[in-house]
C-alpha positions as a printed Julia matrix, in Angstrom:
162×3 Matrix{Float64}:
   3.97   17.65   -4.86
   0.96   19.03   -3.11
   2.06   18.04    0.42
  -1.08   16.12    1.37
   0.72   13.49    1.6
   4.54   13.09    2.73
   6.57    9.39    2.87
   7.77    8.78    5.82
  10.2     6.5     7.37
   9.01    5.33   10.89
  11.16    2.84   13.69
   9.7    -0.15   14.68
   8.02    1.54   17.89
   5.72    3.79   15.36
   5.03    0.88   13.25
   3.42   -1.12   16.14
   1.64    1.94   16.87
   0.05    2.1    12.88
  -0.68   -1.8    12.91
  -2.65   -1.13   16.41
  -4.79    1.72   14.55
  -5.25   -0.81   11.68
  -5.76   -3.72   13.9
  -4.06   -7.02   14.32
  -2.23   -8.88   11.04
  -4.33  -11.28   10.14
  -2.93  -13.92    7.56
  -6.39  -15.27    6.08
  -9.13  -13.23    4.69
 -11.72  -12.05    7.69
 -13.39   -8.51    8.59
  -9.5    -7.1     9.4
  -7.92   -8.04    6.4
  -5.68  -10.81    3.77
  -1.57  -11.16    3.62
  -0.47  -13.1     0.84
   3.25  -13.59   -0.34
   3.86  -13.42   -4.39
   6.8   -13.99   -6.44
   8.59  -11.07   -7.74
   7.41  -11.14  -11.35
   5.33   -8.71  -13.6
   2.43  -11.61  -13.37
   2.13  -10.32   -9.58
   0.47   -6.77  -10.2
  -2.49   -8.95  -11.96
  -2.62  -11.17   -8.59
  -2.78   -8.35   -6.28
  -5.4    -6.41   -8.15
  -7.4    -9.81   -7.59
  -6.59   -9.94   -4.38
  -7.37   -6.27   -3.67
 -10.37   -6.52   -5.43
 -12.31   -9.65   -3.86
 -11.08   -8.54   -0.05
 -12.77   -4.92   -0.48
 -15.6    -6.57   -2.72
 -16.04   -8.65    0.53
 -16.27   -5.85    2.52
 -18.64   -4.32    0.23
 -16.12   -1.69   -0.25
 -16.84   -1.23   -4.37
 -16.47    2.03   -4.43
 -12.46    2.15   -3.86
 -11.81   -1.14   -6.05
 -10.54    1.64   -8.95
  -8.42    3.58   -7.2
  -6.98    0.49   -4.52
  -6.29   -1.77   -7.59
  -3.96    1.3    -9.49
  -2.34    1.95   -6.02
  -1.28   -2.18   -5.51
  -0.19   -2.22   -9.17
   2.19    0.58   -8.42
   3.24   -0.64   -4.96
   4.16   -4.09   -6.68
   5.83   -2.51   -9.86
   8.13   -0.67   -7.83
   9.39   -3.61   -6.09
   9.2    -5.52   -9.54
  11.34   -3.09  -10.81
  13.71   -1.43   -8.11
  14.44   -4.65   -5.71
  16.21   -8.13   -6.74
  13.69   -9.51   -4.32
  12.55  -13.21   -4.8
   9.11  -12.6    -3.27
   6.6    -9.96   -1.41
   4.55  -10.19    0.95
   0.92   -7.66    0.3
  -1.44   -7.01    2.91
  -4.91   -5.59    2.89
  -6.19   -4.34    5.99
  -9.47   -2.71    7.46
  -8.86    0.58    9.72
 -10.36    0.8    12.97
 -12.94    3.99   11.47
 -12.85    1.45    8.28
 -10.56    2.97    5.91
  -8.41    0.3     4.42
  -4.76    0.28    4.06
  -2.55   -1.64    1.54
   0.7    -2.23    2.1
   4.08   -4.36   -0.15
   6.72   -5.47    1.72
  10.25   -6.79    0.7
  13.35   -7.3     1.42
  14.89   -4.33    0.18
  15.68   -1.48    2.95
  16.34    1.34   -0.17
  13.04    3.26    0.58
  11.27    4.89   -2.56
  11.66    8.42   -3.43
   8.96   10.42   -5.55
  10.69   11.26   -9.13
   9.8    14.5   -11.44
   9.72   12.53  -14.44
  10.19   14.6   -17.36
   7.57   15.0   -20.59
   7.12   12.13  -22.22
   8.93    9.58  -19.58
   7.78    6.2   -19.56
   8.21    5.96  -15.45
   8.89    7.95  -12.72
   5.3     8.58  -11.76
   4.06    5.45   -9.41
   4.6     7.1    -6.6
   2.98   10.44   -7.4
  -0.18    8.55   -8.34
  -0.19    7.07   -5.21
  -0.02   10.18   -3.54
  -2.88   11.74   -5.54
  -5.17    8.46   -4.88
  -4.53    7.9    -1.53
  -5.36    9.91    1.51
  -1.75    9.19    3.0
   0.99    7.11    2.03
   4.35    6.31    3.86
   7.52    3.99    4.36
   8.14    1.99    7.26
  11.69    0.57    7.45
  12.04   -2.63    9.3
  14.88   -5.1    10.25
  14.59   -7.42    7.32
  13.54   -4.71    4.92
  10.79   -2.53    4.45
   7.01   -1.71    4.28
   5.23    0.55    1.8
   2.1     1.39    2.26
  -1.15    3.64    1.08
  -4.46    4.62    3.15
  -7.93    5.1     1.01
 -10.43    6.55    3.15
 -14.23    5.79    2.65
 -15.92    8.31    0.68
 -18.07   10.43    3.06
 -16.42    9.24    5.94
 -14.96   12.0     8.45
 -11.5    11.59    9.33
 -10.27   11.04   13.08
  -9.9    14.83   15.24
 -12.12   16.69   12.61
């Protein structure tokens, strides 16, 4: 792993503290972001891709459509695959310097671990393209479960203390 980005798990206190940087859940589309719950079933990666793909379309965000739509598929075959979960919930949110943050959340408090997959696998590698497509990824563990998540940053935009 290159260490750009690390997974972390975060208490409630920090998690407030990342959904006031990312502003306020919003439940309907708008200029901070979409939540939508989906059934656990393959059928749900195709979903979120729409979903993903007409809130940063709206945004007039085009230019991160590629990599947001192979991050959400990832994000929602993970819990496909790893959780006996009935549904998700995926959010899409707008940063306050207007990077935009995805996030799946279940019921399932087993965080995700990066794999090595060896030559030829078939899986093990969702979460290392998430790291290499994201500026910053992370798990946030929560009561009734937990949060996964991945930040794209605008392309020419200046990250926050630099």
């Amino acid at each position: 792993m290159s260490g750009k980005n690390v997974a972390t798990e975060r208490h409630e206190p920090q998690l407030l503290l990342g959904a006031i940087a990312f502003g306020a859940r919003e439940e309907t589309a708008g200029a901070i972001g979409r939540a939508e719950t989906l059934d656990c079933l393959p059928l749900a990666a195709g979903q979120a891709r729409r979903l993903v793909s007409a809130v940063l379309l709206g945004w007039g965000l085009d230019e991160l459509c590629g990599d947001a739509k192979q991050i959400v598929t990832e994000l929602v075959a993970n819990v496909v695959t790893h959780t006996t979960c009935p549904s998700f919930r995926l959010e899409v949110r707008r940063g306050v310097g207007g990077g935009v943050r995805i996030e799946v959340s279940d019921g399932s408090r087993t965080a995700p671990v990066p794999r090595c997959p060896v030559d030829g696998a078939e899986s093990g590698r969702g979460l290392l393209l998430i790291e290499a497509l994201s500026s910053r990824w992370g798990c946030d563990r929560r009561r009734e479960g937990k949060t996964v998540w991945a930040e794209l940053g605008i392309p020419g935009e200046v990250p926050c203390g630099e």
